[in-house]
Each structure stands twice: as C-alpha cells, then as structure tokens.
GUNU-42888 format. One line per 4 residues: their letters; for each residue z, y, x of C-alpha. Coordinates in Angstrom, 3 decimals, m for minus. Layout:
% residues N
a	Z/Y/X | ...;
This chain:
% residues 337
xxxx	67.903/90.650/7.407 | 70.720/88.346/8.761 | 68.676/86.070/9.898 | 66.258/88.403/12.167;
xxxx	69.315/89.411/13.847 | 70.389/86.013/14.418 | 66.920/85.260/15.510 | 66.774/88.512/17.669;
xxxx	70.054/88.026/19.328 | 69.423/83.806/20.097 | 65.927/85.146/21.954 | 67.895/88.031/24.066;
xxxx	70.294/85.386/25.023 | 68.088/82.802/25.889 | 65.749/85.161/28.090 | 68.749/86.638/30.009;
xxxx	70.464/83.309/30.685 | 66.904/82.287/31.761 | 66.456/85.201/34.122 | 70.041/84.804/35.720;
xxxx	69.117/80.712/35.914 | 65.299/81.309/37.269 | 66.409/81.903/40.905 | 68.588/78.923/41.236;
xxxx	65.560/76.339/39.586 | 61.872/78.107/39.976 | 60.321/75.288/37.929 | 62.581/75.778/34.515;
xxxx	60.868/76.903/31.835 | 60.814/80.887/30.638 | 61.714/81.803/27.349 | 58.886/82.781/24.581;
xxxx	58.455/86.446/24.293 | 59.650/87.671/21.082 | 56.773/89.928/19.268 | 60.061/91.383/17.523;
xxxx	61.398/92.725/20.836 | 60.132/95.950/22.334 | 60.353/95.986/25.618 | 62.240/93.806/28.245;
xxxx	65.723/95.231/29.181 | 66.616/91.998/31.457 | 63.566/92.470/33.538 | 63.808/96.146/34.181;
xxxx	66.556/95.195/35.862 | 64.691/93.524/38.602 | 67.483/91.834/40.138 | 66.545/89.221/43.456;
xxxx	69.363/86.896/44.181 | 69.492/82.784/45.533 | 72.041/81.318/43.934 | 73.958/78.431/46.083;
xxxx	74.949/76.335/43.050 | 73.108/73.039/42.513 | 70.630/72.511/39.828 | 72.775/69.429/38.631;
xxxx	75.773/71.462/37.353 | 72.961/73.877/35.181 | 71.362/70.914/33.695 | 73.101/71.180/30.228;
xxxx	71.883/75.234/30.670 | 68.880/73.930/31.499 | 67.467/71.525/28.977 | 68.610/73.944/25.834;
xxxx	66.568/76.316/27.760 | 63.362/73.758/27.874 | 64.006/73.099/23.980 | 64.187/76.908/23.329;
xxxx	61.144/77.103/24.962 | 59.260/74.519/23.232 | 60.379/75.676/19.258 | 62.156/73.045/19.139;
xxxx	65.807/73.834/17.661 | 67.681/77.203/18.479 | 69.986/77.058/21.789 | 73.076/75.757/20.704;
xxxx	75.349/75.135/23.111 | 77.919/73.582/21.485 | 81.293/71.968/22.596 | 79.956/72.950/26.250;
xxxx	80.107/76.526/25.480 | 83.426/77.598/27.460 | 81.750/75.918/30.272 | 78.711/77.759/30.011;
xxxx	79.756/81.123/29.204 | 81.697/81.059/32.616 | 78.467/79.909/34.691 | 77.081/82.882/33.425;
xxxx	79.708/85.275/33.846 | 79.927/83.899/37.882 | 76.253/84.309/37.916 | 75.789/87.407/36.356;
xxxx	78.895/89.176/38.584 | 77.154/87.587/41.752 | 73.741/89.488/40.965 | 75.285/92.705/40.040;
xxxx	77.120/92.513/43.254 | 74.205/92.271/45.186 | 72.058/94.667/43.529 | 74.983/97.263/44.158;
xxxx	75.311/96.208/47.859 | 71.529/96.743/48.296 | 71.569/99.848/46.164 | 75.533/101.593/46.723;
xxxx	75.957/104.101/44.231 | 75.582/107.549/44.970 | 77.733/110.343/44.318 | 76.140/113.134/42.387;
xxxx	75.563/115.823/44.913 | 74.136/113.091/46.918 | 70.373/112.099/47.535 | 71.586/109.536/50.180;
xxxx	73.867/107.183/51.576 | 76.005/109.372/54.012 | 78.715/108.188/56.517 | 81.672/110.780/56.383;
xxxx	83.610/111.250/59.519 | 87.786/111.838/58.763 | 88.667/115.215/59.140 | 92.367/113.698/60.404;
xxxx	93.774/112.003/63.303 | 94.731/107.969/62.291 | 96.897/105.534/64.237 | 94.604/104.814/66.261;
xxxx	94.052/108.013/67.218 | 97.334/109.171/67.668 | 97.959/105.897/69.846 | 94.961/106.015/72.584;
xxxx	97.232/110.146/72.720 | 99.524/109.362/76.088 | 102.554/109.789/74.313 | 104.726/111.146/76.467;
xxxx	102.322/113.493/78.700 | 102.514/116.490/76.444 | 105.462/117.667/77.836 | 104.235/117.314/81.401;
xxxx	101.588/119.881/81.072 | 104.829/122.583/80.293 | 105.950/122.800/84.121 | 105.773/125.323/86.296;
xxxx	103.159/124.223/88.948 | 101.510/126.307/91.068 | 98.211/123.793/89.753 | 97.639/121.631/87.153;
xxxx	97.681/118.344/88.195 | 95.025/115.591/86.356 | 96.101/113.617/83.623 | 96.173/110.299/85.786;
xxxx	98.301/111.685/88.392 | 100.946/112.840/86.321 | 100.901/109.483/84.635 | 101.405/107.669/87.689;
xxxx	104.186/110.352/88.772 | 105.710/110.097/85.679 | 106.092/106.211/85.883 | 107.394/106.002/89.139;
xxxx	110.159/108.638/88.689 | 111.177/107.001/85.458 | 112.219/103.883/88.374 | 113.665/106.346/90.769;
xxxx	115.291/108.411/89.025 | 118.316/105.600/88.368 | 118.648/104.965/91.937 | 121.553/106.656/94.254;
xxxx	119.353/108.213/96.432 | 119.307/111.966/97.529 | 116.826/113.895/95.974 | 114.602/113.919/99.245;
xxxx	114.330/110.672/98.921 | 113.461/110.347/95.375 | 110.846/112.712/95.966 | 109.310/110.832/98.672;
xxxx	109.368/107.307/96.337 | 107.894/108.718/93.189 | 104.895/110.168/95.064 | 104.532/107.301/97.356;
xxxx	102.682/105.446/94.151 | 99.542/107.782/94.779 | 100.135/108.329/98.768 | 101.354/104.544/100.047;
xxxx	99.914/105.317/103.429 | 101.780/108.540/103.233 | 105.452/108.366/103.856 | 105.804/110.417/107.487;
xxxx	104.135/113.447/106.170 | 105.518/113.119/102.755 | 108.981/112.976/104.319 | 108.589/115.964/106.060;
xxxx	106.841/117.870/102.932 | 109.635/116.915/101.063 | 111.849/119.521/102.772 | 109.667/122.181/102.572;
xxxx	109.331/121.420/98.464 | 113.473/121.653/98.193 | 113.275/124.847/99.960 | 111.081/127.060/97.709;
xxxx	111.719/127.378/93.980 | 108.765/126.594/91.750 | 105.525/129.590/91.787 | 107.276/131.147/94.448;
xxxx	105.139/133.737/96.429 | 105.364/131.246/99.030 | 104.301/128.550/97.438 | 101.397/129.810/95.950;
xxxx	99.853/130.812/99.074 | 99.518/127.116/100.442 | 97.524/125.834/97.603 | 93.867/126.084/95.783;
xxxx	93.597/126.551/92.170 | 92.084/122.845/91.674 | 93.935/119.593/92.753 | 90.570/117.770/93.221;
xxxx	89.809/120.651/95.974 | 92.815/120.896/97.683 | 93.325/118.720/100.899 | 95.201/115.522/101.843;
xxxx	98.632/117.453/102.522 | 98.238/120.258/99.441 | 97.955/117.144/97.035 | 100.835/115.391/98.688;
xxxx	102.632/118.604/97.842 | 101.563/119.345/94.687 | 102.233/115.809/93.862 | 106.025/116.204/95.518;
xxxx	106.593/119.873/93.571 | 105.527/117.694/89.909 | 108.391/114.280/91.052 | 110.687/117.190/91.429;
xxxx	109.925/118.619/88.154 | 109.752/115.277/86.250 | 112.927/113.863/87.695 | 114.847/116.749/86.543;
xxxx	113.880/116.806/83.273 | 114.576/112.699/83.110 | 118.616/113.353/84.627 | 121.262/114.496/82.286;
xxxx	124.016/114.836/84.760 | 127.148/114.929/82.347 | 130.831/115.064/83.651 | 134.495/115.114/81.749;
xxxx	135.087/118.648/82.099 | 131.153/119.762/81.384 | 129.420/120.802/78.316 | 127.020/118.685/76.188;
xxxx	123.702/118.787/77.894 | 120.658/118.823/76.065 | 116.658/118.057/76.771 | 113.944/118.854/75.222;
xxxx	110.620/116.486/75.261 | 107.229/117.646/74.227 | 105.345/114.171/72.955 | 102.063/113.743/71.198;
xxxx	103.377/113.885/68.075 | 106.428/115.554/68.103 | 109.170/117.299/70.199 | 112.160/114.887/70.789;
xxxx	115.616/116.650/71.856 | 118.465/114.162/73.761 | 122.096/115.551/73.766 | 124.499/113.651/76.636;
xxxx	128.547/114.311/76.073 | 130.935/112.358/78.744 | 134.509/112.620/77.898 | 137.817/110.917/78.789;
xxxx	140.193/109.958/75.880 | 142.933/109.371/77.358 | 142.458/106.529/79.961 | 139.330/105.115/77.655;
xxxx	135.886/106.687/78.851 | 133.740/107.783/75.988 | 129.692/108.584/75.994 | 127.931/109.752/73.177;
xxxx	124.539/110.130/73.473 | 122.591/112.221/69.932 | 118.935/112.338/69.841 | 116.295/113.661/67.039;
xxxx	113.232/111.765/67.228 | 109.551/112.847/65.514 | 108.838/109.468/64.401 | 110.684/106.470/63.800;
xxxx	112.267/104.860/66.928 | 115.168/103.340/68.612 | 117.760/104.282/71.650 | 119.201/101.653/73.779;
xxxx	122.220/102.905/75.946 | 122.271/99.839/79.102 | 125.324/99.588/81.284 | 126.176/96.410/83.352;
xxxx	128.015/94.780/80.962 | 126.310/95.708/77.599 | 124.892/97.772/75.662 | 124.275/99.976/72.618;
xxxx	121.402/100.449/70.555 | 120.513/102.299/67.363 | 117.454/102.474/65.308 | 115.962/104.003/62.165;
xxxx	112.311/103.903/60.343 | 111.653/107.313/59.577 | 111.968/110.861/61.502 | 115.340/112.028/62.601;
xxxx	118.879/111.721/64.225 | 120.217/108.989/66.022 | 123.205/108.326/67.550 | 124.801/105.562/70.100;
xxxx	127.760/105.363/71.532 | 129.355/103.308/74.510 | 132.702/102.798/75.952 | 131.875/101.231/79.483;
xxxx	130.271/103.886/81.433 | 132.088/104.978/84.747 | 132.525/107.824/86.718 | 129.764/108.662/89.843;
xxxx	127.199/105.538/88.201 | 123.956/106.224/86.604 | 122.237/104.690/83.515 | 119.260/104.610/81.831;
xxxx	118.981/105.629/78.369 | 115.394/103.913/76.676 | 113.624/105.774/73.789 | 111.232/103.703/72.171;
xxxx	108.963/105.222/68.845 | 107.641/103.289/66.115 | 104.132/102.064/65.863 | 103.135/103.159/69.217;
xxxx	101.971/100.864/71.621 | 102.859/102.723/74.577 | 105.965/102.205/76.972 | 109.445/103.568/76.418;
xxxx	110.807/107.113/77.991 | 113.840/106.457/80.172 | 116.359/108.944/81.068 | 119.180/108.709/83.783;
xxxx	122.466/109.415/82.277 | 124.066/110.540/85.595 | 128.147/110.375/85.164 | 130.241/112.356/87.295;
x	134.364/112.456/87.673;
C-alpha cells in the first residue's frame, strides 16, 4: 500500500514540475500517464505562461525529468533539492500570478469585472477646489461675478491691500488686473462705488443680472464694488485703545477665523495675532525687521506673536494650509496710534 502512494505521489510530482517546466523548454520530455491516476488536476488548470529563465539553470530539473520519462529510476533529486524546490516555488507563484491577472477574481454578487467610482472627494480633489474662493461667493453683490474674475480680483487686492494708498486708489489698482486699458473711467467709477453702500436701490438699477451681459463700464463696476468687498475683508485695522477684531474666511474645506489684538505695554508694543485653521497650516507675522511664525499638523489654534510692529504701518499676515498646492491668504494687519 506504501509503496502505491509513493509511486502515486513521485508521478503527480513529476507531471506538475513538468507542466510548470514545459513552457520554458517545448522539446523536454512529458511525464508517463499514470493508469493509477484519474483524471489530470495539473492540466485542468490550463495555465499559459513564457518563462524568462534559461534552459541551462533547469538542466538538473530537466534530465530527472527525461529519466522519469524513460522508466528509468524514480526522480530523485537529491543534494540539489533546496535548489529545486525554490525554482518551482518562483515558477509556480509566476503562473498563478498571471492566471489571476488574466482572470481577477470576482466578488460574489459579481458576474463581471466592474470599475467602482469613490463616492468621496480625495486630495486631489479637494486640491484642483480654489481654496480660498468659497468665501468670495458670500458678498453682497448686486451680481455674481465668474469664478476667474474674482480670482484675479482676489490676487491683486491681496498686493494692494498693504500699500498706503486711499481706498480710491486701491480700488482702482486691484481692478486694473482685468481693465489695464481702463484707469480714466475706472477712476471716476471709483467714486461713485464709495458713495453707495452695497445692493443699494441705487445700485441695483445700473446693472444686469449677468456679468457676461453687462457692458464695458457695468463690469468695471461690478468689478470695483467686489475690490471693495475683498479688501475689507483682507484689513484688520487694530489700534491700542480698540477691541480684538476678528474675520471670518469661508475656504474649500473649512471656515478659518483670524483674531488681531494691538496693545501698548508700557512703552513695548505688543501684537498678538490667534487664528483657528480647518486643516493643518502655518502663520507667518512679517515686519521689516523679522518675523514670527507658528505652525501645527493637524486642525486648530495657532498663535504668533511679535514685538516690532509700529503705530500708522501695515503688515501682512500669510496663512498657508497643509497639503494644498495653492498660494497663501494674506491679510493686512493695519496698526493705528
């Protein structure tokens, strides 16, 4: 009885080496069938796969085979065993692996091979978002203004608004970006825009409700109403004898809130600037002759704190998030005595 499974088990292993091995040399010899055998499991498998390794490191595989083959002597692989166990392991993982790349696997409610969109926004995602837009859209215009304009508005005052120039002028600059050809009539819409508050009767009446229809002059207005909007929400003028003042900033993934205290200890001038961010970020607090930065990894407060800020200046405060390859938000700290 022994001796037909030792018989038995020498013919299985000689036929599947000899399958994983036929591929890589067509002309070696394949096993006998055994009449004892019923069926062929190692065929069923009908696995198809060139393997790159030369016949010269198989020949030891090899000529056992040919002797198997020929009732010779039983394969006996001897001392070389180790050697030849893991040339069939390698070849044996390489054939399964491409069987199951031609054939994935299929989940059992599945008669297919689906692709499976993600049912949540990724980094990506989140990054090709304009980050800082969001909180654009929350102004009170008399007509939204496209996505590209407000971009280009939004860059532009973030240059302006650090300058000492009266707010006329600032207006003027940050729409000057889209209207370069532009500054004589922009001047003299710019006075008319610091006369009316925002969705004033009068103000409604002199535009469309589309900035793609309106004319030359109502998008040089509109365009003058948003600097005005943007450039106030980018100033925290803070003085000794004023409250904290706060902003609030609608982002892509998050609102972010900026607090801006000035005081005077003393003779020593002291600004503290506190800011909750939605994602992980840094602030950087720039005067002339340094500056002050804080940073964290995760969601949350920060803090920074600087010693060298003077009375009537203005500086800009840089927020920066994590992981986001956009540009920073800056914010004019505007000091006053």
């Amino acid at each position: 009885m022994n001796s037909d499974l030792d018989n038995n088990s020498e013919a299985i292993d000689n036929r599947f080496l000899a399958w994983l091995l036929k591929d890589s040399n067509p002309t070696a010899a394949e096993p006998p069938q055994d009449p004892n055998l019923e069926g062929d499991p190692v065929e069923a498998m009908e696995l198809d796969y060139s393997d790159p390794l030369d016949s010269e490191d198989l020949s030891l595989v090899l000529d056992h085979l040919d002797e198997a083959a020929q009732g010779c002597q039983p394969l006996n692989l001897g001392g070389e065993k180790p050697t030849v166990q893991n040339r069939f392991h390698t070849l044996l993982k390489r054939k399964l692996q491409v069987e199951i790349e031609r054939n994935p696997p299929l989940f059992p409610w599945e008669t297919e091979i689906c692709n499976y969109e993600p049912d949540y926004l990724d980094g990506e995602a989140e990054s090709s978002v304009p980050l800082w837009i969001p909180q654009l859209s929350n102004f009170s215009l008399p007509v939204t203004l496209p996505e590209t304009v407000l971009t280009q508005l939004l860059d532009s005052c973030q240059e302006v608004v650090q300058s000492p120039l009266a707010q006329g002028a600032k207006l003027v600059r940050a729409a000057s970006a889209l209207f370069p050809e532009q500054r004589q009539t922009l001047n003299q819409l710019a006075g008319m825009v610091l006369l009316y508050p925002t969705r004033s009767p009068q103000e409604q009446q002199l535009f469309t409700n589309r900035y793609e229809e309106a004319t030359d002059s109502q998008q040089m207005a509109l365009s003058l109403l948003a600097a005005r909007e943007i450039i106030k929400a980018l100033t925290l003028p803070v003085s000794p004898d004023s409250k904290p003042v706060e902003r609030h900033w609608q982002t892509s993934l998050g609102i972010m809130s900026i607090q801006a205290e000035y005081q005077v200890e003393g003779r020593v001038p002291r600004c503290r600037i506190v800011s909750r961010l939605p994602r992980g970020g840094s602030l950087t607090l720039r005067t002339a002759v340094a500056s002050a930065t804080a940073q964290r990894s995760y969601p949350g407060y920060l803090s920074v704190e600087s010693f060298d800020l003077e009375p009537n200046q203005t500086y800009p405060l840089e927020i920066r998030l994590s992981e986001v390859d956009q540009p920073p938000l800056i914010f004019a700290i505007a000091i006053s005595s």
